[in-house]
mmCIF file of the C-alpha atoms, coordinates in Angstrom:
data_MODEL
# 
_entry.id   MODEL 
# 
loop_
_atom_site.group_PDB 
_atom_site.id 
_atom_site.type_symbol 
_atom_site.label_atom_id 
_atom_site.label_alt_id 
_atom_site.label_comp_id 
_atom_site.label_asym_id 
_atom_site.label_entity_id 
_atom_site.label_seq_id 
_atom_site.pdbx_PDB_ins_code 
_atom_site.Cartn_x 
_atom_site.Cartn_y 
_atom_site.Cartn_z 
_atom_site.occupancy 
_atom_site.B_iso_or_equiv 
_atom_site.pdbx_formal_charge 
_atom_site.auth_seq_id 
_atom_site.auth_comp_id 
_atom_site.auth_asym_id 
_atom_site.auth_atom_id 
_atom_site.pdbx_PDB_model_num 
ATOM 1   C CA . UNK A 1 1   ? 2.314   -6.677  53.929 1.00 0.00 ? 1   UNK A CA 1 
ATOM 2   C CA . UNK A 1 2   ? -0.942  -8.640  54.934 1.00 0.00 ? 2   UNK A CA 1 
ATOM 3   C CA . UNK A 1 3   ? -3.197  -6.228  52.735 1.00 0.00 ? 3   UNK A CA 1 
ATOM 4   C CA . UNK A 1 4   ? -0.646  -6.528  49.376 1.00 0.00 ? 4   UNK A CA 1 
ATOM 5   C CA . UNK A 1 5   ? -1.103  -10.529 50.178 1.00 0.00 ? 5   UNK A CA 1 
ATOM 6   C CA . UNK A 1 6   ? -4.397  -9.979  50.306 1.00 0.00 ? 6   UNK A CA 1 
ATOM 7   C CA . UNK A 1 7   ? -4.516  -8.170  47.285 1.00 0.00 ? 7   UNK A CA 1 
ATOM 8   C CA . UNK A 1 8   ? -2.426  -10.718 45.853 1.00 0.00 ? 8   UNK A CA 1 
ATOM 9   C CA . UNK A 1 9   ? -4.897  -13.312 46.851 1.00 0.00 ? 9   UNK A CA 1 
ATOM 10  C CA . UNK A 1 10  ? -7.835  -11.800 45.653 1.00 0.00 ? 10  UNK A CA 1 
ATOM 11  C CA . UNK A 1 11  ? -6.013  -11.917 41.948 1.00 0.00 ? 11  UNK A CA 1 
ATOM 12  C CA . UNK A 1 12  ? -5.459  -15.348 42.047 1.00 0.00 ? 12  UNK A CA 1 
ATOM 13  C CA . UNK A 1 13  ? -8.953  -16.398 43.098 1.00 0.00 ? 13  UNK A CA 1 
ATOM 14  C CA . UNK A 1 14  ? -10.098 -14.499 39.985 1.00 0.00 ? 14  UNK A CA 1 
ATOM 15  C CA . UNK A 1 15  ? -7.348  -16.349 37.867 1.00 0.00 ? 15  UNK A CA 1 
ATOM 16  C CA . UNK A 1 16  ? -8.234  -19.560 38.633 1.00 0.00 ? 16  UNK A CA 1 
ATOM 17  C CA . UNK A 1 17  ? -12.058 -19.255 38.717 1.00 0.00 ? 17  UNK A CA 1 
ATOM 18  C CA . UNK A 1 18  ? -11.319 -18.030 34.873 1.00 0.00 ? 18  UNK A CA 1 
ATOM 19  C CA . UNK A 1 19  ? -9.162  -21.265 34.496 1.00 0.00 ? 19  UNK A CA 1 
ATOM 20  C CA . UNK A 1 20  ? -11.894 -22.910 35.756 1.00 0.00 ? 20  UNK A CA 1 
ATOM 21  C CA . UNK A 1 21  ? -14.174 -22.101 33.199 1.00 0.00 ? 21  UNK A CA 1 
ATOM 22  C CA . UNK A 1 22  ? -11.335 -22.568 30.800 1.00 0.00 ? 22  UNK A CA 1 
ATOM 23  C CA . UNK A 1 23  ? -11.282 -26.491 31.963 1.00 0.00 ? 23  UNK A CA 1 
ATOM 24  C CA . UNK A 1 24  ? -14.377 -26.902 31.636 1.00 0.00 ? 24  UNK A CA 1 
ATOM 25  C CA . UNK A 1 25  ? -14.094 -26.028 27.587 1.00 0.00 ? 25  UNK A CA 1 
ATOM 26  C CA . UNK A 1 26  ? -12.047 -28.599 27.254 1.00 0.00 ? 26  UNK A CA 1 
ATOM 27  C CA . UNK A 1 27  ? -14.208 -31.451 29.493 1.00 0.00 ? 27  UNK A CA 1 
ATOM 28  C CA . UNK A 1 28  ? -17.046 -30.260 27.226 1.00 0.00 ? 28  UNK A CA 1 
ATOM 29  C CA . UNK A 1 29  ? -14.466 -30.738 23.938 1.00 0.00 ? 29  UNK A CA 1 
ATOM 30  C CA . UNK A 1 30  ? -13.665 -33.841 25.019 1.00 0.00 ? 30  UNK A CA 1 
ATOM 31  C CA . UNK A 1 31  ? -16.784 -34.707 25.453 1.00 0.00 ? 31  UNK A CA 1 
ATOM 32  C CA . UNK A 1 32  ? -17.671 -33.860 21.961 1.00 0.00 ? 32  UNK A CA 1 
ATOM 33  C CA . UNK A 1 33  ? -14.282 -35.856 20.562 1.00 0.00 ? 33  UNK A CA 1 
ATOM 34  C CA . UNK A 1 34  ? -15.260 -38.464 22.849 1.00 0.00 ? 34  UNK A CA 1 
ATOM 35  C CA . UNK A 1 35  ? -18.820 -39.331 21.308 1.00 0.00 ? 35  UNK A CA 1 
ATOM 36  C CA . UNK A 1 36  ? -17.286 -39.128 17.532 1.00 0.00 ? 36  UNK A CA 1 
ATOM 37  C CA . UNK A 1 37  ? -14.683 -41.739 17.943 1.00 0.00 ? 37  UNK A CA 1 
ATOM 38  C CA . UNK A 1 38  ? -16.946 -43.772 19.977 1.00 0.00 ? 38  UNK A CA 1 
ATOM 39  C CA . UNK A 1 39  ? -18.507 -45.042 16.518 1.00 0.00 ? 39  UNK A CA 1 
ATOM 40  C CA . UNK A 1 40  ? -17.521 -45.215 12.943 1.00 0.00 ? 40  UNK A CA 1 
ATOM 41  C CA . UNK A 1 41  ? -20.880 -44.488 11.680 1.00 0.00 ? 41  UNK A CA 1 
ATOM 42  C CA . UNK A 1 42  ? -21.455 -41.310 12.090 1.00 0.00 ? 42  UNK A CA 1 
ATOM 43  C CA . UNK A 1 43  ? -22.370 -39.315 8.476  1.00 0.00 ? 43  UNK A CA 1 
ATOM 44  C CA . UNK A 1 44  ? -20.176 -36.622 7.628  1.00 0.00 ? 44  UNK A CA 1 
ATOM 45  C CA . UNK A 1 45  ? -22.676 -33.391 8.850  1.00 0.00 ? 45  UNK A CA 1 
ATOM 46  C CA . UNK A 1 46  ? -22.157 -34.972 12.251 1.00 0.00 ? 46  UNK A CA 1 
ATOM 47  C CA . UNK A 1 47  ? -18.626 -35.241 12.274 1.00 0.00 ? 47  UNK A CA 1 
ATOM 48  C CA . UNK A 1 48  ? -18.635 -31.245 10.728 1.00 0.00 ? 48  UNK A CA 1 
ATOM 49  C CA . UNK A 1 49  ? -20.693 -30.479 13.309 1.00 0.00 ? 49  UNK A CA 1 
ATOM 50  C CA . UNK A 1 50  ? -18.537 -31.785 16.040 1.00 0.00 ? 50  UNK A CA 1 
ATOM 51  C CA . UNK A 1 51  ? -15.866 -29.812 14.950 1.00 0.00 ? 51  UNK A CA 1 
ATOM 52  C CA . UNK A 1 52  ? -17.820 -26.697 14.189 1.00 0.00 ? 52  UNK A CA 1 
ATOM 53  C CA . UNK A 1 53  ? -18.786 -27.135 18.584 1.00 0.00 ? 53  UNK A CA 1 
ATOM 54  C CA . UNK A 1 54  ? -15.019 -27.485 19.658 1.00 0.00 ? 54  UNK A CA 1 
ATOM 55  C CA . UNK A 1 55  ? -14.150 -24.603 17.636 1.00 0.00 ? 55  UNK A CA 1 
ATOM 56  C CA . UNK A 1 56  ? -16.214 -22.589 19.113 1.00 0.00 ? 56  UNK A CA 1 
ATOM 57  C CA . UNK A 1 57  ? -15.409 -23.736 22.051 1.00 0.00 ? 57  UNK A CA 1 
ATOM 58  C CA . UNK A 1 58  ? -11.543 -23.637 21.270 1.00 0.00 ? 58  UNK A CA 1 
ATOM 59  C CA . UNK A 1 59  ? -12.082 -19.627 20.299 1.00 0.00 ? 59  UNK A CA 1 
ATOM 60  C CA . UNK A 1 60  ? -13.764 -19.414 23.329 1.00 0.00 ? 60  UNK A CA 1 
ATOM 61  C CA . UNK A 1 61  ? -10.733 -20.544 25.526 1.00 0.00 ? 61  UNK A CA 1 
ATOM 62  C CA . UNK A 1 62  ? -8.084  -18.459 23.396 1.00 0.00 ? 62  UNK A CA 1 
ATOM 63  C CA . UNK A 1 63  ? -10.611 -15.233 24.869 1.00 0.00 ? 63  UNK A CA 1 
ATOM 64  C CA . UNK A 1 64  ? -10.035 -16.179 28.366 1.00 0.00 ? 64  UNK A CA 1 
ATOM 65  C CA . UNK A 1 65  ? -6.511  -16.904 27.659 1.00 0.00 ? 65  UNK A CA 1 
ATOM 66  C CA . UNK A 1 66  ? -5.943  -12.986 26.384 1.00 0.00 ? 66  UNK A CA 1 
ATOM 67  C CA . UNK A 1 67  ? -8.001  -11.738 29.154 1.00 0.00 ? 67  UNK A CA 1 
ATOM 68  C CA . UNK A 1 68  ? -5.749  -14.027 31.988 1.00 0.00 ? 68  UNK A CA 1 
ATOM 69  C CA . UNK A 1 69  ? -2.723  -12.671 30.796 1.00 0.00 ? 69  UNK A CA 1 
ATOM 70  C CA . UNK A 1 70  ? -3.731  -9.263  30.832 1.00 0.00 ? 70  UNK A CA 1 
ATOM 71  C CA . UNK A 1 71  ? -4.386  -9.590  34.191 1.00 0.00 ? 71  UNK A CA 1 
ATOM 72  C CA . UNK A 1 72  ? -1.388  -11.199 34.876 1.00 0.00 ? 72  UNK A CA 1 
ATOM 73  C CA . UNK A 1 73  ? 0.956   -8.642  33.171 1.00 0.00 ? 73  UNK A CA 1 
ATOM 74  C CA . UNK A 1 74  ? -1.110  -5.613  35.465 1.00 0.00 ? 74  UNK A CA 1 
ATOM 75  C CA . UNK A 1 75  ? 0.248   -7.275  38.561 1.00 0.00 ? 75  UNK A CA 1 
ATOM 76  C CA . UNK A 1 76  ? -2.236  -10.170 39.140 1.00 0.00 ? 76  UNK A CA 1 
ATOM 77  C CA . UNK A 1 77  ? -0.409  -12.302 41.278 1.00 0.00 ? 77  UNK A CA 1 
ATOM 78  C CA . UNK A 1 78  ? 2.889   -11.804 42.910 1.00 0.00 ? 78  UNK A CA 1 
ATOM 79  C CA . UNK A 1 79  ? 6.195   -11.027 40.738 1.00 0.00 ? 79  UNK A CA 1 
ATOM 80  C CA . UNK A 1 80  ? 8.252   -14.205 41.816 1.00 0.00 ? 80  UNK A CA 1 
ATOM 81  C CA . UNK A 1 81  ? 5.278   -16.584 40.266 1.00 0.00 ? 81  UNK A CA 1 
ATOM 82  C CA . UNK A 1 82  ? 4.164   -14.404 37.282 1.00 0.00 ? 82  UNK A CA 1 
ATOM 83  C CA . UNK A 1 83  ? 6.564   -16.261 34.704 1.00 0.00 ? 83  UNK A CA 1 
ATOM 84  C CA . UNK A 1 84  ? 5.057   -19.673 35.723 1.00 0.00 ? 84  UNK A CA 1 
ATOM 85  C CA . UNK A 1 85  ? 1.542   -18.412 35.776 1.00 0.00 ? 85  UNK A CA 1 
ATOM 86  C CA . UNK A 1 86  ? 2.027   -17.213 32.257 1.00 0.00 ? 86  UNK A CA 1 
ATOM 87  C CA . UNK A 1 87  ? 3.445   -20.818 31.810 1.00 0.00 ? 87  UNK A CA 1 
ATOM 88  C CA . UNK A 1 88  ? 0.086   -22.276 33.316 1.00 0.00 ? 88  UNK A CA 1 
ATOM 89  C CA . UNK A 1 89  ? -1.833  -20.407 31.309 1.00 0.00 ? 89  UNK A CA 1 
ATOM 90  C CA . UNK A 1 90  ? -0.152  -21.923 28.122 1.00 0.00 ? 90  UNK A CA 1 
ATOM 91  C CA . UNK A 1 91  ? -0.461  -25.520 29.584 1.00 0.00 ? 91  UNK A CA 1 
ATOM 92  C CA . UNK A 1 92  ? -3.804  -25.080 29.817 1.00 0.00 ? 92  UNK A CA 1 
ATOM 93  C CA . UNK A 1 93  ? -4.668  -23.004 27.044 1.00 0.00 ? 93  UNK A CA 1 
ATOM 94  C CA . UNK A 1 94  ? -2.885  -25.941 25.074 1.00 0.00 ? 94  UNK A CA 1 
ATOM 95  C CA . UNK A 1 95  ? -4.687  -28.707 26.354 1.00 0.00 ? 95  UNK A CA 1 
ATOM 96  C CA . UNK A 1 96  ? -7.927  -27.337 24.631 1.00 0.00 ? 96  UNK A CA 1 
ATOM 97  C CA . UNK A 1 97  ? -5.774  -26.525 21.436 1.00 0.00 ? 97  UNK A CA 1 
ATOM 98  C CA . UNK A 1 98  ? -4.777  -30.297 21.336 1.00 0.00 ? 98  UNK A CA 1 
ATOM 99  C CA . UNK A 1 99  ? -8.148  -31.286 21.668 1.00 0.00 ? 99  UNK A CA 1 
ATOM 100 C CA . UNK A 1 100 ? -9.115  -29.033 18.064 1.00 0.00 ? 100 UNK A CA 1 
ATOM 101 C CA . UNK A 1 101 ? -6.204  -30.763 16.604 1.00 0.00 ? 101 UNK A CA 1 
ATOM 102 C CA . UNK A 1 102 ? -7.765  -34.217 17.463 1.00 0.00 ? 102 UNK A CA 1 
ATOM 103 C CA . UNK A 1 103 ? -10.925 -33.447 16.546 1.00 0.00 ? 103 UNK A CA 1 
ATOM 104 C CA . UNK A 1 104 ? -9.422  -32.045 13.232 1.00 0.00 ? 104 UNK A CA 1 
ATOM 105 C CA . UNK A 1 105 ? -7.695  -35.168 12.649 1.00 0.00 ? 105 UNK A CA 1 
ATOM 106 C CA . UNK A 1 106 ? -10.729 -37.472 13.468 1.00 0.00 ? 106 UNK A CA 1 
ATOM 107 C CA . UNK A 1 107 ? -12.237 -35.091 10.648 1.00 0.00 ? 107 UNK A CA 1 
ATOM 108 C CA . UNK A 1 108 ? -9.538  -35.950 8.151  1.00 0.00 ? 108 UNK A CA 1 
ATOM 109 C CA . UNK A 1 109 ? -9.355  -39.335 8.474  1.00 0.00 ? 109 UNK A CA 1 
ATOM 110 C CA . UNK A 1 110 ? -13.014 -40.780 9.641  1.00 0.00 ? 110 UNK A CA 1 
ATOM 111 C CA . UNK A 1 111 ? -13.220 -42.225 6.248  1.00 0.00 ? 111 UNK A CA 1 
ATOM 112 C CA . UNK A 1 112 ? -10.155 -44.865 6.913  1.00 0.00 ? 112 UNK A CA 1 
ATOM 113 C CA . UNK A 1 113 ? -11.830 -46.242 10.071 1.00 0.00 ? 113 UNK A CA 1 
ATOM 114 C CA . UNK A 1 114 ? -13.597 -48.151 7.404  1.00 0.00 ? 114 UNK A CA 1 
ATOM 115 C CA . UNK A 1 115 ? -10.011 -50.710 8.275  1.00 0.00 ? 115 UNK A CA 1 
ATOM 116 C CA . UNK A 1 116 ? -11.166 -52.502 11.598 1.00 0.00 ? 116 UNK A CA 1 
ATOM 117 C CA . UNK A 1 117 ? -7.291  -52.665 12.086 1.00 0.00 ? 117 UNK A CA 1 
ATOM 118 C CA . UNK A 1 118 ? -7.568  -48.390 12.617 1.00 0.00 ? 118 UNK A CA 1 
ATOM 119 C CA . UNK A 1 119 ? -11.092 -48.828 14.377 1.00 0.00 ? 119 UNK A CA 1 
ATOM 120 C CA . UNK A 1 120 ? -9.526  -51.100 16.585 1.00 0.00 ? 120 UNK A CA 1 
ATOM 121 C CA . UNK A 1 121 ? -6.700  -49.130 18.097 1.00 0.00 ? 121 UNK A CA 1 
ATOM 122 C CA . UNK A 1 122 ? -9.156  -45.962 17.836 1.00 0.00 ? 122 UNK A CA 1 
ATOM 123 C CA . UNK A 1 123 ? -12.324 -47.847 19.869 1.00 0.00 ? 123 UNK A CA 1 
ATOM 124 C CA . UNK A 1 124 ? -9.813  -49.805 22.509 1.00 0.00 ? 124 UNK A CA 1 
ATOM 125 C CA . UNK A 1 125 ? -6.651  -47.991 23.321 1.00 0.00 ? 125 UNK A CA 1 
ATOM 126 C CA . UNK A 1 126 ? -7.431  -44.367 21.921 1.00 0.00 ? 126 UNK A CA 1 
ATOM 127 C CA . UNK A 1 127 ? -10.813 -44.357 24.266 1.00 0.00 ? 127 UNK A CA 1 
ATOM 128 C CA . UNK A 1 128 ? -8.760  -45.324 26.926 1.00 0.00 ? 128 UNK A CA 1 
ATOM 129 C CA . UNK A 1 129 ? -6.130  -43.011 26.713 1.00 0.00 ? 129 UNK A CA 1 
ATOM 130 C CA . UNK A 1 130 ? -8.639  -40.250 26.498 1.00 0.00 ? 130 UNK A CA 1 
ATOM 131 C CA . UNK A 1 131 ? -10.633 -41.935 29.195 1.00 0.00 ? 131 UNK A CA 1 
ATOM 132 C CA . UNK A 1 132 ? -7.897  -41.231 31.405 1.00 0.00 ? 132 UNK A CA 1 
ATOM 133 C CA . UNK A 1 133 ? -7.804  -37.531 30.286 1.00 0.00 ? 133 UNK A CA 1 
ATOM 134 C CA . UNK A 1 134 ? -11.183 -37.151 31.314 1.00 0.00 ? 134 UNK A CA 1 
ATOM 135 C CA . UNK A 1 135 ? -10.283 -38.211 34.756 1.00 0.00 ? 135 UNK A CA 1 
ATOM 136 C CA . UNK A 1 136 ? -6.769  -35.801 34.783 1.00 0.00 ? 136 UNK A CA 1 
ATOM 137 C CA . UNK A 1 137 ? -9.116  -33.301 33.601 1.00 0.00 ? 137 UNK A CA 1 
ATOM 138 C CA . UNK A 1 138 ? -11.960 -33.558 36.527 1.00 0.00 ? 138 UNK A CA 1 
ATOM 139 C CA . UNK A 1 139 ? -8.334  -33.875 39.049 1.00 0.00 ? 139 UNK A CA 1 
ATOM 140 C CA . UNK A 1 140 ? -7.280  -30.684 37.554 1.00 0.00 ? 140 UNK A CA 1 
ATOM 141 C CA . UNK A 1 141 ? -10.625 -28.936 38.003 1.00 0.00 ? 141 UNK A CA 1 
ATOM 142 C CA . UNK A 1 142 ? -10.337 -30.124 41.605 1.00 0.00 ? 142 UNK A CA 1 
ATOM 143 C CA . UNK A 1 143 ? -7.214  -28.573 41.785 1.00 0.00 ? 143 UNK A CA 1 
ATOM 144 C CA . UNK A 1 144 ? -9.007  -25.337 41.135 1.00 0.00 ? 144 UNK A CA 1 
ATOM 145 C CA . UNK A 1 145 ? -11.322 -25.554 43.794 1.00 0.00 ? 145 UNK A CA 1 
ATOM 146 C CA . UNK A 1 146 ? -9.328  -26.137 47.020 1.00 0.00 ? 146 UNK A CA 1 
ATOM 147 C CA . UNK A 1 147 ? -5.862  -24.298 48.240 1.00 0.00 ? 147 UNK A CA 1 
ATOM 148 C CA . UNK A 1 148 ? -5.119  -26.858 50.617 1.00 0.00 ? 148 UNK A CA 1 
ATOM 149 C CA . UNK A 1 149 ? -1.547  -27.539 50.045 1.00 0.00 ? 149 UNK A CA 1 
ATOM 150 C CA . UNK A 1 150 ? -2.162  -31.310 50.909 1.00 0.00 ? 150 UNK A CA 1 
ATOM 151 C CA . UNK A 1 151 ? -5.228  -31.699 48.870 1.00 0.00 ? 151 UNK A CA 1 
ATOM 152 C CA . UNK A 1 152 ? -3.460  -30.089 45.580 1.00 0.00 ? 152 UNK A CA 1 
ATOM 153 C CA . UNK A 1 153 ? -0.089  -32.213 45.870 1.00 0.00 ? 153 UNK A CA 1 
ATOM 154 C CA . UNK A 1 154 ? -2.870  -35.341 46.077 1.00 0.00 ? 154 UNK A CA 1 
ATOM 155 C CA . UNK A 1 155 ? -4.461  -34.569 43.018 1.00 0.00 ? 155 UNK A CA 1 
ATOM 156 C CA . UNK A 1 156 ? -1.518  -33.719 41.287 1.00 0.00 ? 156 UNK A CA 1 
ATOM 157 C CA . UNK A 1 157 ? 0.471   -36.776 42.419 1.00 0.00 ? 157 UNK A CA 1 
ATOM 158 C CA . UNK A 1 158 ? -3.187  -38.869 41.369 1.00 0.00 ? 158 UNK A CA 1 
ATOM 159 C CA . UNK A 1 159 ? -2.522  -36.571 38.081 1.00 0.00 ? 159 UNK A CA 1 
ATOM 160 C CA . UNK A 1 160 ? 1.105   -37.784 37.232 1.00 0.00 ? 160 UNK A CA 1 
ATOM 161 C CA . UNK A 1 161 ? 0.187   -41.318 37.710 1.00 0.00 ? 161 UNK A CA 1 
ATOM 162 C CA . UNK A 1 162 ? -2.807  -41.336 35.528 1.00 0.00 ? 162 UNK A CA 1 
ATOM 163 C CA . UNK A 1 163 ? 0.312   -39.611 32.726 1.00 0.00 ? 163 UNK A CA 1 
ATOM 164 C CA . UNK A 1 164 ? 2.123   -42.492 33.309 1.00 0.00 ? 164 UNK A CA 1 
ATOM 165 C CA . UNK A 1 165 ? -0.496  -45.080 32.418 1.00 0.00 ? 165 UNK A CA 1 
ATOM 166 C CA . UNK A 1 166 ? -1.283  -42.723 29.395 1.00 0.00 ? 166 UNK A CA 1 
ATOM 167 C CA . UNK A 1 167 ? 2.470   -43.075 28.344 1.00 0.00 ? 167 UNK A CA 1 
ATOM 168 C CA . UNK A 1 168 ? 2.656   -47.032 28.529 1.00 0.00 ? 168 UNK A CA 1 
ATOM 169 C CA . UNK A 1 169 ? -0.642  -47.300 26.496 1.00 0.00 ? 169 UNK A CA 1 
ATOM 170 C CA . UNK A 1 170 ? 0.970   -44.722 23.739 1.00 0.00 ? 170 UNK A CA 1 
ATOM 171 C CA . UNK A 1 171 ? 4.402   -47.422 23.464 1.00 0.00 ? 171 UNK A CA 1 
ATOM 172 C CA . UNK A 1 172 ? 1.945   -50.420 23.737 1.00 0.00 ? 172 UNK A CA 1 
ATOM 173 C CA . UNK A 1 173 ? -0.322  -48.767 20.745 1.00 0.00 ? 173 UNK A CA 1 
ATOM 174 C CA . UNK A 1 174 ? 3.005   -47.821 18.632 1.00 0.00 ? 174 UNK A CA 1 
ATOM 175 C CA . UNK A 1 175 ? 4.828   -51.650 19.216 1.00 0.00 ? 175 UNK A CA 1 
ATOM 176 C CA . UNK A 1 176 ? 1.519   -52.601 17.726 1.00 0.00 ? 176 UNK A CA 1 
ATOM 177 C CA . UNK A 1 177 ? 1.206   -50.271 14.776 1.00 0.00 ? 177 UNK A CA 1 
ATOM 178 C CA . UNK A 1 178 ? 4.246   -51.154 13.272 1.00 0.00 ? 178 UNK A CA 1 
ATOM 179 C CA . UNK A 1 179 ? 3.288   -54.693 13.232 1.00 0.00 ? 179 UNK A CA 1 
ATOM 180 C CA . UNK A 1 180 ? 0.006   -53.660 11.332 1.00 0.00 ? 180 UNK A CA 1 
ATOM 181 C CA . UNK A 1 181 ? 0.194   -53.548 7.398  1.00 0.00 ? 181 UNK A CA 1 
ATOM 182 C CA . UNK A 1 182 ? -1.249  -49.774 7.279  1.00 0.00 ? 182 UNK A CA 1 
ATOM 183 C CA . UNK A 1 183 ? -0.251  -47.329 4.305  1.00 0.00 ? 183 UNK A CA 1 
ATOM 184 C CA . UNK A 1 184 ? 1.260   -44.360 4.747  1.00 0.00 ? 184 UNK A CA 1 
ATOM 185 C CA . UNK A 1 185 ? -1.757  -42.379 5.085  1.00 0.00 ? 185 UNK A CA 1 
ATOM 186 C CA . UNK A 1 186 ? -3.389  -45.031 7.807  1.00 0.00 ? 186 UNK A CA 1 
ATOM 187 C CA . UNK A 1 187 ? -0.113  -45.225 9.798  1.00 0.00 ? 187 UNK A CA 1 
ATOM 188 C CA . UNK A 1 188 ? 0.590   -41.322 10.031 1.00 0.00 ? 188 UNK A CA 1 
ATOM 189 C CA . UNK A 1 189 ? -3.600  -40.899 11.097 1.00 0.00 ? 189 UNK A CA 1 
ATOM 190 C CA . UNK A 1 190 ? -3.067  -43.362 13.686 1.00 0.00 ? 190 UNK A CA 1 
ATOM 191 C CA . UNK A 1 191 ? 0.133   -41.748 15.195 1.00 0.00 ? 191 UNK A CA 1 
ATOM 192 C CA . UNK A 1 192 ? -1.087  -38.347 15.095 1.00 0.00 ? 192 UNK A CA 1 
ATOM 193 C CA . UNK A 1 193 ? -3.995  -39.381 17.144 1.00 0.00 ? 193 UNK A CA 1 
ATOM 194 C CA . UNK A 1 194 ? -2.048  -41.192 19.761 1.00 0.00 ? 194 UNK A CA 1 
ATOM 195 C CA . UNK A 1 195 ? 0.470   -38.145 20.350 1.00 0.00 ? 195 UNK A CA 1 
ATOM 196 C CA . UNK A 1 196 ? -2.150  -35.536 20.432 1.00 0.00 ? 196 UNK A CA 1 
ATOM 197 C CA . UNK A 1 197 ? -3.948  -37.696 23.171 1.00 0.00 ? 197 UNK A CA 1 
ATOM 198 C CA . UNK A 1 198 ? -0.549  -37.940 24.852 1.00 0.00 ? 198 UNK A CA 1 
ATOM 199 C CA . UNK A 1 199 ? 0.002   -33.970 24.304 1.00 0.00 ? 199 UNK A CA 1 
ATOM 200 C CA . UNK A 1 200 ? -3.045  -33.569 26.179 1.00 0.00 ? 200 UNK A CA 1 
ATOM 201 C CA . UNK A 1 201 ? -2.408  -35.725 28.693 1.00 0.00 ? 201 UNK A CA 1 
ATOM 202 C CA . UNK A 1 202 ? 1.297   -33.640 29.394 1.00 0.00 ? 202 UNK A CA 1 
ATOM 203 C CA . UNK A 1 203 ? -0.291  -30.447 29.570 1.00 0.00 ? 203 UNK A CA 1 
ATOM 204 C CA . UNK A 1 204 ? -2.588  -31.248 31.860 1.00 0.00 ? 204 UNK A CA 1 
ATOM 205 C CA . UNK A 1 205 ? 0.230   -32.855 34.213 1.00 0.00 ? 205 UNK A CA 1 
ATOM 206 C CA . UNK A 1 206 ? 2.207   -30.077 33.449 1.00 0.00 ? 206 UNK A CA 1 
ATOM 207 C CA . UNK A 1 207 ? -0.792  -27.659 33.935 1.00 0.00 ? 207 UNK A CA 1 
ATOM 208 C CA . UNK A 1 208 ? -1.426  -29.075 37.843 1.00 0.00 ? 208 UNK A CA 1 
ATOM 209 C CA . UNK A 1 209 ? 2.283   -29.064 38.632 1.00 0.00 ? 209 UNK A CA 1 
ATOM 210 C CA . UNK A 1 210 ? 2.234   -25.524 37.442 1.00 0.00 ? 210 UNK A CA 1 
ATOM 211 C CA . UNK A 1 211 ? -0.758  -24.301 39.470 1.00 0.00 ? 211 UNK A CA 1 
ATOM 212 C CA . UNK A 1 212 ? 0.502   -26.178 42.757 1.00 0.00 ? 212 UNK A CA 1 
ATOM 213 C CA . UNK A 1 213 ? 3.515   -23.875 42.407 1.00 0.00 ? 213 UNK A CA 1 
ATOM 214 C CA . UNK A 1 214 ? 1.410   -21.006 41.989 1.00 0.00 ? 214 UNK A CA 1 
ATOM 215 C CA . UNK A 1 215 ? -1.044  -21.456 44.996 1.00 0.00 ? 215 UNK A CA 1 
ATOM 216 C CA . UNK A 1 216 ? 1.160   -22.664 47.359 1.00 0.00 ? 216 UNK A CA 1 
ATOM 217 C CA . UNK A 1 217 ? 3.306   -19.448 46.815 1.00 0.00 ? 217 UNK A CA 1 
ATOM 218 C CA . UNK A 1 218 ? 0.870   -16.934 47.434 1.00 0.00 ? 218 UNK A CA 1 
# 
């Protein structure tokens, strides 16, 4: 029994050093969505290039993905936590995936940040929200690191929290867009942006529940 643990064991170590690297796609993706919103004058070859990187980057994470759950599916980690590994492994592989989508919607609509009502929300309460991802995503890479029970219900409780703050900005932002005079075109950009932060910001809390589950079964 103490040799298939170990065996067990060694899987997951693998697995999550693998998710590290996965995480820290999406801290460097971030990064990248981070610097383009930061200004709205940036020429267009910058903003292609930005989203040239986090496609790269995003192919780069759907590889790992395929590889993790081929290992999983040969027995990686123990039966009774395979489904919610494979469930982990979609959190995370989607908080990289909603990343892409930002940055592909930051690509679509850079020209309309032109309105300072749009460069507003986009410079104030869209940094912030992604601000706070940042910080879920370092907790989460944390999380990775350590198998103290203690230490991962910490950063996941720290995790949840910084979700919750994420969530009051998004209904803040969204009383305030609908008192803006935006066309249709402005007002679905806007949106977009805000729930694909706040998609991010759910996988990633729903990521760290996920992998406290796993690791403190094994």
């Amino acid at each position: 029994m103490h040799r298939l643990k170990r065996v067990f064991s060694s899987g997951l170590e693998e697995i999550k050093e693998k998710l590290g690297e996965h995480v820290t796609l999406s801290q460097e993706s971030l990064r990248i969505l981070q610097e383009v919103a930061s200004s709205r004058g940036h020429d267009k070859p910058h903003v292609d290039e930005a989203v040239r990187k986090i496609t790269a980057l995003e192919r780069e994470g759907d590889e790992i993905v395929r590889e993790l759950v081929d290992r999983v599916a040969q027995g990686a980690v123990v039966p009774t936590v395979t489904n919610v590994t494979l469930v982990l492994l979609d959190n995370v592989d989607n908080i990289l995936d909603m990343i892409y989508f930002a940055m592909k919607e930051v690509k679509r609509g850079y020209h309309l940040w032109k309105n300072d009502a749009i460069f507003s929300i986009v410079s104030t309460e869209l940094k912030e929200m992604l601000d706070l991802v940042k910080s879920m995503l370092e907790y989460l890479h944390n999380m990775l690191r350590t198998s103290d029970a203690e230490e991962l219900r910490r950063h996941a409780r720290i995790i949840s929290s910084l979700e919750e703050e994420i969530d009051e900005i998004k209904e803040a932002i969204l009383d305030k867009i609908y008192n803006l005079e935006l066309n249709a075109v402005e007002f679905n950009h806007v949106v977009s942006l805000i729930y694909t932060a706040d998609k991010i910001a759910d996988n990633v809390q729903d990521a760290a529940y996920h992998l406290a589950t796993v690791i403190t079964s094994v």
